[in-house]
Short mmCIF file of the C-alpha atoms (twelve columns), coordinates in Angstrom:
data_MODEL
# 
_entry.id   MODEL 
# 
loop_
_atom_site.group_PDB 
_atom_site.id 
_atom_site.type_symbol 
_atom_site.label_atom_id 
_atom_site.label_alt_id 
_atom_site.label_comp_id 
_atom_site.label_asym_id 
_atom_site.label_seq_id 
_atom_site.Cartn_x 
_atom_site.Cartn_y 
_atom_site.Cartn_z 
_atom_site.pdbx_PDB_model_num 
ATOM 1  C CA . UNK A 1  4.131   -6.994  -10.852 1 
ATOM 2  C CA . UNK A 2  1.513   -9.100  -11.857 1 
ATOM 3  C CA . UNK A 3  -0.628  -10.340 -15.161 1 
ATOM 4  C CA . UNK A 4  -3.976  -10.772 -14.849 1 
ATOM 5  C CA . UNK A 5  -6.150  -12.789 -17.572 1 
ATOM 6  C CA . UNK A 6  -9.769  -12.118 -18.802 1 
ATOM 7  C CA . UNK A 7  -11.667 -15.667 -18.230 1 
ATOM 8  C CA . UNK A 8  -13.683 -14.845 -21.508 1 
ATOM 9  C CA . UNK A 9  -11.372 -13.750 -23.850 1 
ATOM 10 C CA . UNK A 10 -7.929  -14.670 -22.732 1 
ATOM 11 C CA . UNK A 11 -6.418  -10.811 -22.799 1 
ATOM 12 C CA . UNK A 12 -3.098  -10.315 -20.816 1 
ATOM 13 C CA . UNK A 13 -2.968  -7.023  -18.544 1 
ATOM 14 C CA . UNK A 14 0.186   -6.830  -17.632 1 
ATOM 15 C CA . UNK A 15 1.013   -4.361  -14.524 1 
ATOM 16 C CA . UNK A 16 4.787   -3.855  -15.809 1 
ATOM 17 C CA . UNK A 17 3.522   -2.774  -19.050 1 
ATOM 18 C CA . UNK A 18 0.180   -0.852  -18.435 1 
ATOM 19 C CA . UNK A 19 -1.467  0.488   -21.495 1 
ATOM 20 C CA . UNK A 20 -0.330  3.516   -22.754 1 
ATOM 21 C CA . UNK A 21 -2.018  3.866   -25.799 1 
ATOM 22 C CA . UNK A 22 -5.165  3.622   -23.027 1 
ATOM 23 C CA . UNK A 23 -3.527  6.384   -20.806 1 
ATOM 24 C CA . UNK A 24 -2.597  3.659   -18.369 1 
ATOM 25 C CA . UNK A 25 1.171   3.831   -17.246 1 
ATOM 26 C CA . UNK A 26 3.111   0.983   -17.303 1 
ATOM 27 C CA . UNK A 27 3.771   -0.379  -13.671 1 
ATOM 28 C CA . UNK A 28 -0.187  0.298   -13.256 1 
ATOM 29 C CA . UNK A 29 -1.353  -2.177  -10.669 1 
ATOM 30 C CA . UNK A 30 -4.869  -3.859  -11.194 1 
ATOM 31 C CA . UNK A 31 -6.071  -2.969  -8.315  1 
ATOM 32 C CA . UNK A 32 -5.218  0.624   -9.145  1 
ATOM 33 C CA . UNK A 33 -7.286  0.432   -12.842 1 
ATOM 34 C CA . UNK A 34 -10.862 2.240   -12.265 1 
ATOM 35 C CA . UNK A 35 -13.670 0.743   -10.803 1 
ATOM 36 C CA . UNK A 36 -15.630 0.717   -13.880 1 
ATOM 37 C CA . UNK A 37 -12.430 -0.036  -16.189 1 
ATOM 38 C CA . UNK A 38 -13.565 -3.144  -19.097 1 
ATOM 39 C CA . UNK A 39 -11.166 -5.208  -20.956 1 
ATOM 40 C CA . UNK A 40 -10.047 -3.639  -24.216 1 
ATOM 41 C CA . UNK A 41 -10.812 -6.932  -26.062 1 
ATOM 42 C CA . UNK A 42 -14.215 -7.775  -25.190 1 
ATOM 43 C CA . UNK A 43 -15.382 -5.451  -22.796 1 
ATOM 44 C CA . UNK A 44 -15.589 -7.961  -19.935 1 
ATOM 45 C CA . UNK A 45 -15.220 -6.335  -16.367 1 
ATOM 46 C CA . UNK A 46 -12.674 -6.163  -13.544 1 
ATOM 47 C CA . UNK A 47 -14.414 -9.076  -11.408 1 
ATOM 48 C CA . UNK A 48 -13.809 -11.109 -14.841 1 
ATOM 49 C CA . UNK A 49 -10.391 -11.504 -14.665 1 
ATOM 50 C CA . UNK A 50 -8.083  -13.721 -12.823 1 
ATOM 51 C CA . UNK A 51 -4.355  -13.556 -11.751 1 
ATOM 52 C CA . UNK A 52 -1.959  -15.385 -13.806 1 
ATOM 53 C CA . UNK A 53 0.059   -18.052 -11.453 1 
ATOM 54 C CA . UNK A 54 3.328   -18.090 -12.744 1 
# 
C-alpha cells in the first residue's frame, strides 16, 4: 500500500487506511478512488497528488 500527498496542501491518503468517514474502505488503492474524487482538505484533484517515496 501506498501514501500519496496533495502538492498544495500536504494531505496524506493513505491506501491502508482509506477514509471511512468518506465511505472509502481502508486498503482503497488510489488508483481505485473516482475519477472525479478531490482532496478532502482543499479540494485539489487526483492529477494533484504525488506518491510518497518512502
Amino acid at each position: 500500500m501506498r501514501s500519496w500527498v496533495c502538492m498544495f496542501c500536504g494531505y496524506v491518503y493513505e491506501e491502508a487506511e482509506g477514509i471511512p468517514d468518506k465511505g472509502i474502505p481502508p486498503g482503497t488503492r488510489f488508483e481505485d478512488l473516482p475519477a472525479d474524487w478531490k482532496c478532502p482538505d482543499c479540494d485539489s484533484g487526483k492529477a494533484d497528488f504525488f506518491v510518497m517515496e518512502s
